[in-house]
C-alpha positions in Angstrom: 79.8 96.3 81.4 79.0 99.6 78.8 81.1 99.6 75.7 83.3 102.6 77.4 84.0 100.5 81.0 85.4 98.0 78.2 87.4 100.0 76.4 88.9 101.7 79.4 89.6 98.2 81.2 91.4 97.5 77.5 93.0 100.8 78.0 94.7 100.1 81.2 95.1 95.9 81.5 98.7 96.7 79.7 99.5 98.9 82.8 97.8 96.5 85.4 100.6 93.9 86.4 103.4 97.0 86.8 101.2 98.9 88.9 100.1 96.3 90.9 103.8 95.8 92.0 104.4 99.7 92.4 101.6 100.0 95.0 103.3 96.4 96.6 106.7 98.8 96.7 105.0 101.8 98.5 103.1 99.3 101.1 104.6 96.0 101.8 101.9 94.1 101.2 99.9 92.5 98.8 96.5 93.0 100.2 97.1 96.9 101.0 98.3 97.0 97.3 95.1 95.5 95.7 93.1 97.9 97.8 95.1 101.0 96.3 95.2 99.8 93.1 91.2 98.7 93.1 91.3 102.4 94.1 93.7 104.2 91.5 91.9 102.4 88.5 88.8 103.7 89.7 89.6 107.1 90.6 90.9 106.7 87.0 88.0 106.1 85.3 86.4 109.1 86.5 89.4 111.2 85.6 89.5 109.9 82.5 87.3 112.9 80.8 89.6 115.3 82.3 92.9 113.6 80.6 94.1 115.5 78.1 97.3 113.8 76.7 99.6 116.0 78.2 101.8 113.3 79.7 101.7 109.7 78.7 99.1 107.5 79.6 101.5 105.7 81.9 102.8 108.4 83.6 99.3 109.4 84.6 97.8 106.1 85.9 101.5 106.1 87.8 100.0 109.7 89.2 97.0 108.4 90.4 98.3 105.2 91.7 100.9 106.7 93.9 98.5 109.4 95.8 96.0 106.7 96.1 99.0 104.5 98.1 99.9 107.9 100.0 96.7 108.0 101.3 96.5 104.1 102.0 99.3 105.0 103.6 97.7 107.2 105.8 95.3 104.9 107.5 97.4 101.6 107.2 100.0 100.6 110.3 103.9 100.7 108.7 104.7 96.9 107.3 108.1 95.3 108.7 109.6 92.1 109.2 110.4 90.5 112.8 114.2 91.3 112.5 112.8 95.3 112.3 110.0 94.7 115.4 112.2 93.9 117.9 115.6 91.8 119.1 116.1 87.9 118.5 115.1 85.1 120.6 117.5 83.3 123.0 118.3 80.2 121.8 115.9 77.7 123.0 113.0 80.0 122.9 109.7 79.1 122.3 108.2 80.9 118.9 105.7 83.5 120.4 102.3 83.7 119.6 101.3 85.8 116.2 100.5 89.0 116.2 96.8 89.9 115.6 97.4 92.8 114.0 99.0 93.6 110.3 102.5 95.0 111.0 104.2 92.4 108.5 105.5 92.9 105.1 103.9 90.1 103.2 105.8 87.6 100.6 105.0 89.3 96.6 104.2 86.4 93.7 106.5 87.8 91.0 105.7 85.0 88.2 104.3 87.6 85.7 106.5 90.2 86.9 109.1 91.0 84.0 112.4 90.3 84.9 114.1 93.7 85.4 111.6 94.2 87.9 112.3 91.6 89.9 115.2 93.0 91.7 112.8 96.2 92.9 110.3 93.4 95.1 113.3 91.6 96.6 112.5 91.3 100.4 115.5 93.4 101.7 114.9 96.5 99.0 110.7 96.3 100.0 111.7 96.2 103.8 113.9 99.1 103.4 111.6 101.1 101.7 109.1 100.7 104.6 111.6 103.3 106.7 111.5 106.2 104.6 108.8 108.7 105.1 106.1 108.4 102.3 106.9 111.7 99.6 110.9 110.0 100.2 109.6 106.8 99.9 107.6 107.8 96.7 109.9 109.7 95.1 112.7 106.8 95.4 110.8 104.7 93.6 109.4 106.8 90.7 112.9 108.0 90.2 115.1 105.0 90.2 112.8 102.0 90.1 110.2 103.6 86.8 112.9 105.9 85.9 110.3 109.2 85.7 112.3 112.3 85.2 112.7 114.7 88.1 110.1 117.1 87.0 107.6 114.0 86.2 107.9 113.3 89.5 107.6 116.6 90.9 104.4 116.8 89.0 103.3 113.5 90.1 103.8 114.7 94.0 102.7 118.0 93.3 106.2 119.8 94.3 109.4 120.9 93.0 112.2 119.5 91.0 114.2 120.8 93.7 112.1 119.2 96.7 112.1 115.9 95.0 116.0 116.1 94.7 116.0 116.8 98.2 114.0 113.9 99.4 116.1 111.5 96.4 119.3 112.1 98.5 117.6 111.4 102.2 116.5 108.4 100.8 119.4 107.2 99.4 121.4 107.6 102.5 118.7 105.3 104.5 118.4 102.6 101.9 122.2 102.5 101.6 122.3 101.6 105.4 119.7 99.0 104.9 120.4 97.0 102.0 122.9 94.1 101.8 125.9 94.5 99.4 124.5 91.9 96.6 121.2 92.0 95.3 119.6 88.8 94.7 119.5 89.0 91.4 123.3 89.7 91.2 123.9 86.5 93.8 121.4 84.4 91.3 123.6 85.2 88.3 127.0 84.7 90.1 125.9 81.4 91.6 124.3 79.6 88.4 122.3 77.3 87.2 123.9 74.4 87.7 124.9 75.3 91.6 121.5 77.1 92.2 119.5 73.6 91.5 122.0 71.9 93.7 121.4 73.9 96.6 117.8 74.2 95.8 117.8 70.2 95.7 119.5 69.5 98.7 117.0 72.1 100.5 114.3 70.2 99.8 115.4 66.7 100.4 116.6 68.6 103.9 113.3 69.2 104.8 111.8 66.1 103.1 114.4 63.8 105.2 113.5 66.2 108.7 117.5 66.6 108.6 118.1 69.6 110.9 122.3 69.1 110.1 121.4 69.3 106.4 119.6 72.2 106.5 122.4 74.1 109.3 125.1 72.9 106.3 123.7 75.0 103.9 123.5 78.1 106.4 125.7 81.0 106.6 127.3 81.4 110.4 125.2 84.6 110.6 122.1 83.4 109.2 118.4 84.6 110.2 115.3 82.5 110.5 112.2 85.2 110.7 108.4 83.7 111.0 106.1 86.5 110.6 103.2 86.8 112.2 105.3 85.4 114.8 107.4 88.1 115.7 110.3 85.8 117.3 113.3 85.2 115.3 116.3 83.4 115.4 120.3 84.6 114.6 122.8 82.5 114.3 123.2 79.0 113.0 123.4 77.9 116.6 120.1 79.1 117.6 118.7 78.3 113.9 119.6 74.9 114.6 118.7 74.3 117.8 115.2 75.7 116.9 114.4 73.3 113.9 115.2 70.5 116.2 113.1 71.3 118.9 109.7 72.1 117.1 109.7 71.5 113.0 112.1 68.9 112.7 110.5 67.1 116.2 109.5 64.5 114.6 105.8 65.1 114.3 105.5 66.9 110.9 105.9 65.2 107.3 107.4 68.4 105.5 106.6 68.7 101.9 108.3 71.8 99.5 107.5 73.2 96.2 109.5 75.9 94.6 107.3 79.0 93.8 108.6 82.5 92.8 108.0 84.9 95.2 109.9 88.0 95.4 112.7 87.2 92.4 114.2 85.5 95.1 114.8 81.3 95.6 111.5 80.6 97.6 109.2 77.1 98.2 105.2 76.9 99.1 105.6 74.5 102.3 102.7 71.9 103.2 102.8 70.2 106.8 101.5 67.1 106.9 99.9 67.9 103.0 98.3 71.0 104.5 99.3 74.3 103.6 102.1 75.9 106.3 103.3 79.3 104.2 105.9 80.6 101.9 109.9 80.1 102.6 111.7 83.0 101.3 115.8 82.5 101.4 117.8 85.1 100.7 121.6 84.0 99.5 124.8 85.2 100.2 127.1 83.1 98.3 126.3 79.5 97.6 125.1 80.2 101.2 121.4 81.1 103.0 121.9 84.3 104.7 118.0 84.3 105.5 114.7 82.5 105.9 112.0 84.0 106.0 109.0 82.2 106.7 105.8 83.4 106.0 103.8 81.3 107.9 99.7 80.7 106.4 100.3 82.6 103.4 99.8 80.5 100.5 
């Protein structure tokens, strides 16, 4: 590496993490985002002559970043969860088969992501953002995830301040239909410490002990259970129930969990049998689990 690759790599590292997560934001996946990124820092590198300190360094590697995930976008199938492919499974069902192809959103490691980030990769806000069209999808997050003025963004999206404006209020009305009332963050905060290690606790001696009732106790009547690739899922505590009897909690799996941070939600790495299964995202409503979402294979 030449003395200028190494000053540039110097230049941008402080940038790295946060734009990592942006691209994450505008494609629902983690691969997708390292691919845009990978792609941002380079076109940056030979833009780098041509920047001439009119805007912040920041604002311009945002620039770059964000048409580099537009065009991603482009060429890359939309990322959802099961509950947006298609309806539940009766009760009883079988899982079906995984899909081959990459429709899902995929689970985000937030460990180095600072914490007033963390509400901006929480599974529902990500998922919604999948449903906007990209410039609304763009703009949304520029303007009230990074906080860019309306004329940084217009310059970012080569438009108007007026256009972006426009696009700001479409999006807002489809993420307001999408998103649940509490952030997790906010639930984290109003549960507690103390009340969030007991649940946590008796969540993971649930699925140590194959205790299909324990696990149902700590559900929400309306709760989801969501296994991408698989794109069956399950509503209900009923049908949640009857599911983890009938195939994990048969018998013929030793479960073992590990909290993890994925998402700035509660979430566990999951081993079957010692071998890596996935990542178990829950979402809380309360000193409830509203969701599980099981990523299965990703580790």
């Amino acid at each position: 590496m030449t003395a200028a690759e190494t000053a540039y790599q110097q230049l941008v590292e402080p940038y790295r993490i946060e734009l990592h997560a942006h691209c994450y934001r505008m494609l629902g996946s983690v691969h997708d985002a390292e691919d845009a990124l990978q792609e941002a820092l380079t076109n940056a590198w030979r833009a780098l002559p041509r920047f001439e300190g009119r805007s912040s360094l920041r604002s311009w590697l945002y620039r770059i970043t964000t048409n580099a995930c537009l065009k991603l976008i482009e060429r890359r199938p939309q990322r959802l969860l099961p509950i947006d492919y298609g309806p539940a499974a009766e009760p009883g069902d079988a899982p079906a088969e995984p899909l081959v192809e990459s429709v899902w959103l995929e689970p985000y490691p937030d460990a180095q992501l600072a914490y007033e980030l963390r509400e901006s990769v929480e599974l529902a806000f990500v998922a919604a953002l999948q449903h906007l069209p990209p410039l609304q999808r763009a703009v949304l997050i520029l303007r009230d995830v990074l906080g860019f003025s309306g004329g940084e963004v217009a310059a970012t999206l080569e438009t108007t301040p007026e256009a972006v404006y426009s696009a700001l209020q479409r999006a807002h009305r489809t993420i307001d239909q999408r998103l649940p009332q509490q952030s997790q963050q906010a639930a984290l905060a109003s549960l507690g410490d103390e009340r969030l290690r007991a649940l946590v606790d008796r969540y993971l001696r649930a699925w140590h002990d194959g205790d299909v009732e324990a696990v149902v106790a700590l559900l929400t009547e309306d709760a989801t259970l969501t296994m991408p690739p698989r794109p069956s899922w399950f509503s209900g505590r009923d049908a949640v129930a009857r599911f983890l009897r009938e195939f994990p909690f048969d018998g013929r799996t030793r479960w073992r969990l590990e909290p993890a941070a994925f998402n700035g939600q509660v979430a566990f790495l999951h081993f079957a049998n010692d071998a890596p299964h996935g990542i178990n995202v829950l979402t809380l409503r309360g000193d409830r689990i509203a969701d599980i979402t099981a990523f299965l294979d990703a580790q």
